[in-house]
C-alpha positions in Angstrom: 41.7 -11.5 1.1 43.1 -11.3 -2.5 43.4 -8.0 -4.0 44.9 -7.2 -8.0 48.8 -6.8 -7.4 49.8 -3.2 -8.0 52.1 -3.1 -10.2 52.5 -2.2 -14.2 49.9 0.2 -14.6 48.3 -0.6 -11.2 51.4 0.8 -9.7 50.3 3.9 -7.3 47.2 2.9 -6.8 46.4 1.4 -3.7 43.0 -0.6 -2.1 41.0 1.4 -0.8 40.4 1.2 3.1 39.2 2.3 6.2 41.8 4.7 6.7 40.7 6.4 3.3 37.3 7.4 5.0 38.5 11.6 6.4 40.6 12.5 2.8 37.7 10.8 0.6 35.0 12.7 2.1 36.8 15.8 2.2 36.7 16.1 -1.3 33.5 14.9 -1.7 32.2 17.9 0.5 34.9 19.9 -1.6 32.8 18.6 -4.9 29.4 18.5 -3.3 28.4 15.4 -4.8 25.0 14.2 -4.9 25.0 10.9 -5.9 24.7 8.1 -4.3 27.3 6.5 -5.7 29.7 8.7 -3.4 28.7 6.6 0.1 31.8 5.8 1.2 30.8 2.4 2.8 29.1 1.6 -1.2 33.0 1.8 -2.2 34.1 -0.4 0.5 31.2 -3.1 0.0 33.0 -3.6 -4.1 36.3 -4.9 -2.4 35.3 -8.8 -3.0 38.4 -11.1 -2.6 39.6 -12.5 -6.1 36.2 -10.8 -7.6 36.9 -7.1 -7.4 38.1 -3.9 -5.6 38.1 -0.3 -5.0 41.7 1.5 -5.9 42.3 4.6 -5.0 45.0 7.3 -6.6 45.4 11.3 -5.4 46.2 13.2 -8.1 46.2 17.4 -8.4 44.2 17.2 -5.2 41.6 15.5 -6.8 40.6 11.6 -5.4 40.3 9.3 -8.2 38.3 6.1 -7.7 39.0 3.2 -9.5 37.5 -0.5 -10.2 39.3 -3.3 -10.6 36.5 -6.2 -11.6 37.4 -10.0 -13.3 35.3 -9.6 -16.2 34.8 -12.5 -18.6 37.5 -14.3 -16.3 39.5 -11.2 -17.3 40.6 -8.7 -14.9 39.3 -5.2 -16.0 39.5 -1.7 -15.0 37.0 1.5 -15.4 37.0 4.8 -13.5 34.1 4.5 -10.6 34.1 7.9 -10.4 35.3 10.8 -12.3 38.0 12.6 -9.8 36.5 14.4 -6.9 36.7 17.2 -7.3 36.4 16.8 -11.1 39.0 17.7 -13.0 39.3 17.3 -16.9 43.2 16.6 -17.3 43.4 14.5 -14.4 40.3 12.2 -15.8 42.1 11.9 -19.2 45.0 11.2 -17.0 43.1 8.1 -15.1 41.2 7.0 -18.9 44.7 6.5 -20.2 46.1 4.3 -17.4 43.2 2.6 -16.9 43.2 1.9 -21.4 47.3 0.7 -20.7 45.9 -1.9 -18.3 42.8 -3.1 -20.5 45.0 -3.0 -23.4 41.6 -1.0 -25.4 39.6 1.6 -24.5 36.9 -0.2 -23.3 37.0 1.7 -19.8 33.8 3.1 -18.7 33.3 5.9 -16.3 30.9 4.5 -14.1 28.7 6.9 -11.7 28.6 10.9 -13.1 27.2 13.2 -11.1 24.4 15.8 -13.4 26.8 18.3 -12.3 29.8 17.0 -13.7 28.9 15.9 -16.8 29.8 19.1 -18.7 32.8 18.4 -17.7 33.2 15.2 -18.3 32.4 15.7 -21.7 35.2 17.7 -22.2 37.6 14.8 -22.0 35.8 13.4 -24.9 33.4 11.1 -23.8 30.1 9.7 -25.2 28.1 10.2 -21.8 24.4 8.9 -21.2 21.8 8.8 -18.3 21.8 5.9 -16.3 19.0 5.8 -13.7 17.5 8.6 -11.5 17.7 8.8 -7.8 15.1 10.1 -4.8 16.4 12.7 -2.8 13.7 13.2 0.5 13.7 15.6 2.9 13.6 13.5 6.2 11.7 15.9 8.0 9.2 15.6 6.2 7.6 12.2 7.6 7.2 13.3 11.1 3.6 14.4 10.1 2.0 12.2 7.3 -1.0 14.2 7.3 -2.3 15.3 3.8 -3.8 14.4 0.8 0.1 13.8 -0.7 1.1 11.3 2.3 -2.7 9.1 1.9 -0.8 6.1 0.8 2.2 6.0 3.4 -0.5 6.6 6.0 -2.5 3.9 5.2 0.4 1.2 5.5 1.8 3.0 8.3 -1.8 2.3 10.5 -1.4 -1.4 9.0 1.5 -1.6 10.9 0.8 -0.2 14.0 -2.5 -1.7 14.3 -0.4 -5.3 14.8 0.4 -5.8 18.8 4.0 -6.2 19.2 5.8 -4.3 16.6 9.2 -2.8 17.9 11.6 -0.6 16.3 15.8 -0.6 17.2 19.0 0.4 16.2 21.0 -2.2 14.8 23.2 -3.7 16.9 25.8 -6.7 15.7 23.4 -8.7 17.8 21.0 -8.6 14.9 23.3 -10.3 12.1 22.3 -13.9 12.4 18.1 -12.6 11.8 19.8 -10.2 9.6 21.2 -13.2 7.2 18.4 -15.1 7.8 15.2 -12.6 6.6 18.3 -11.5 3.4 18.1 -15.6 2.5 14.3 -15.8 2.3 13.9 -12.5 0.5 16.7 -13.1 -1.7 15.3 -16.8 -2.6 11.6 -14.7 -2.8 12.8 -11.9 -5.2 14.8 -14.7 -7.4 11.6 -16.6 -7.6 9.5 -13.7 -9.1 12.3 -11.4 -10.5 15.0 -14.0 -11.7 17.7 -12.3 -9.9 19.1 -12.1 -6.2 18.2 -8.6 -5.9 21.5 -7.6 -4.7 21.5 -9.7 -1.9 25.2 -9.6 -2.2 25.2 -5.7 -1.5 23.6 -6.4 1.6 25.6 -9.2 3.1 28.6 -7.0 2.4 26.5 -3.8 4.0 25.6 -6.3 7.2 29.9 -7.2 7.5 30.4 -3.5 7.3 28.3 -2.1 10.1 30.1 -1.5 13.4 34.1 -1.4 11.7 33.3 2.4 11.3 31.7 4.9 12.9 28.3 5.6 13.5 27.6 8.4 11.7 29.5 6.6 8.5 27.0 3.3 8.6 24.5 3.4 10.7 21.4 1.0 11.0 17.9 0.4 12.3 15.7 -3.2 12.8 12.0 -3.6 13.1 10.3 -6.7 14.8 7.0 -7.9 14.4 6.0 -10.6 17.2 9.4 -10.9 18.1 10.5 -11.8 15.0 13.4 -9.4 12.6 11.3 -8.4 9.6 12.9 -5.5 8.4 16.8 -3.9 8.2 17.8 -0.4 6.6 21.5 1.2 7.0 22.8 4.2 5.9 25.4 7.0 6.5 26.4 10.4 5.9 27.7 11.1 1.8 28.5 14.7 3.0 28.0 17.1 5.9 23.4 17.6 5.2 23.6 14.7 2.7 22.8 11.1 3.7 23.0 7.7 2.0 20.4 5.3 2.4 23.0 2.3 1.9 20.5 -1.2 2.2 17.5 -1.8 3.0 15.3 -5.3 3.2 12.1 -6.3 4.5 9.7 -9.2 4.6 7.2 -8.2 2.5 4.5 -10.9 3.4 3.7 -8.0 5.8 1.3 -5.6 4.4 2.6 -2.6 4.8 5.6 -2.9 6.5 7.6 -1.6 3.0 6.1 1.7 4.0 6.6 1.7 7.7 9.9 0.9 7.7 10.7 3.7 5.0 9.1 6.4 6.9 10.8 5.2 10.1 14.4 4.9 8.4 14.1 8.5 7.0 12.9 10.0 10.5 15.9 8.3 11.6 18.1 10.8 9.4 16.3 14.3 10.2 19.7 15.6 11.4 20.4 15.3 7.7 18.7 18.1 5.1 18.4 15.4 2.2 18.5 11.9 2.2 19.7 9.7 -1.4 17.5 6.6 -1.2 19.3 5.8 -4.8 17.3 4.6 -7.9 14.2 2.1 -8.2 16.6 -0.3 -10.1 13.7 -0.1 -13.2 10.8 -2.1 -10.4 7.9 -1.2 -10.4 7.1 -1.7 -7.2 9.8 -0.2 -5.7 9.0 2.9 -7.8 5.5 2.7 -6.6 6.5 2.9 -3.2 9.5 5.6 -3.7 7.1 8.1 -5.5 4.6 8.1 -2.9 7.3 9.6 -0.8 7.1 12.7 -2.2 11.1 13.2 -3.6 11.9 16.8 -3.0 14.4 16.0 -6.2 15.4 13.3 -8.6 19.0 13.2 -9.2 20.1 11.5 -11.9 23.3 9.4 -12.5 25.2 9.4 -15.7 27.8 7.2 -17.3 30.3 7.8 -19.8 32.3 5.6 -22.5 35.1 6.4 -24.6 35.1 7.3 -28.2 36.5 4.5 -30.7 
């Protein structure tokens, strides 16, 4: 693997790792964050050979997140995250060395927690909304009973109506089908949307399961007639906050979007709230997402620097 040498005004920093998992989340439970920006196994998933990589630097307590990124055939360098637990000075701090290495102040910090923004602002930053996130109460979809649950009980029965439909944890067992439904939806969603979908992300998310803990990455599989048609992995963000990391499904199979929702969020009710992130602006996805019911919407800033 080929990782940005640390040196000049890399020196400190270091790639983030494995090892960083128990002092990372530490101070995200110290901060609280929400967002789902703050999965531990997200920031793992951006270390791409030659392409990019998560740094990380300590500073005053706080964890700063950094990303290194070859933009433009450039490298380039933004602040992920704002320190965790925010702190003002130190963020002006990271904005500076991070302006030393772009050689401007193009440096963008990228994922804000709402909560943090005040502060944020006080280093003098133009900060906007990026997208908003659902936040579900996984309980909640043990009984889809209701008037507000008509539309996730109507896919559901489309699914269980089919014979053979069976439901697993994910097991490394599962890559190969894993790859292979992620090429045809990728190759699907290019075809209709122009883009990969992110495709990427979940190859990276696929890697990733079973080099940590359980609890850290976890995932489930669904078959239909003995065939993989749907994968979904997530994690804990913080102790009664979970991450819903990746999730993919063929959806030839009406109703299976739904289905395998409901049945990935049950698989979290040790967890108060779950961060499905943002709809990523489809319509579709939104469709499906709002008739979940979202006991919140959390939404996601980012910040720029002032010319």
């Amino acid at each position: 693997m080929t990782y940005p040498v640390l040196s000049g005004a890399l020196e400190g920093l270091r790639t983030l790792t494995a090892g960083d998992l128990v002092r990372y989340k530490a101070a995200v439970a110290a901060g609280q964050q929400m967002g789902w920006g703050y999965y531990f196994p997200n920031l793992l998933s951006k270390n791409r050979s030659g392409r990019s990589a998560a740094l990380l630097l300590e500073d005053e307590g706080a964890i700063c997140v950094f990303l290194w990124s070859m933009r433009d055939s450039r490298p380039h360098l933004d602040l992920y995250l704002p320190p965790v637990p925010v702190n003002v000075a130190v963020l002006r701090r990271c904005l500076e060395r991070a302006n030393d290495f772009n050689g401007d102040t193009s440096a963008r910090v990228m994922r804000i927690d709402a909560k943090d923004v005040g502060a944020v602002k006080g280093a003098n930053l133009k900060v906007r909304q990026r997208r908003e996130q659902y936040i579900y109460a996984p309980q909640a979809y043990n009984d889809i009973g209701g008037k507000s649950f008509y539309t996730i009980r109507r896919n559901v029965k489309l699914i269980e109506r089919i014979p053979n439909v069976e439901v697993l944890p994910y097991s490394v067992s599962h890559a190969r089908a894993c790859h292979a439904l992620l090429e045809q939806w990728s190759q699907n969603h290019r075809e209709a949307q122009g883009t990969a979908g992110g495709a990427g992300t979940s190859r990276r998310a696929i890697h990733l399961v079973g080099t940590m803990p359980a609890e850290e990455l976890r995932g489930e599989v669904v078959f239909v007639n003995g065939r993989l048609a749907a994968f979904a992995f997530g994690g804990e963000i913080r102790p009664g906050l979970a991450g819903s990391f990746e999730r993919k499904c063929d959806t030839s199979i009406r109703g299976l979007s739904y289905f395998h929702l409901r049945s990935f969020l049950q698989s979290f009710r040790d967890f108060a709230l779950i961060n499905d992130g943002s709809d990523t602006g489809r319509a579709g996805l939104r469709q499906i997402k709002e008739s979940f019911r979202p006991v919140e919407m959390h939404v996601e800033y980012r910040a720029a620097q002032r010319k």
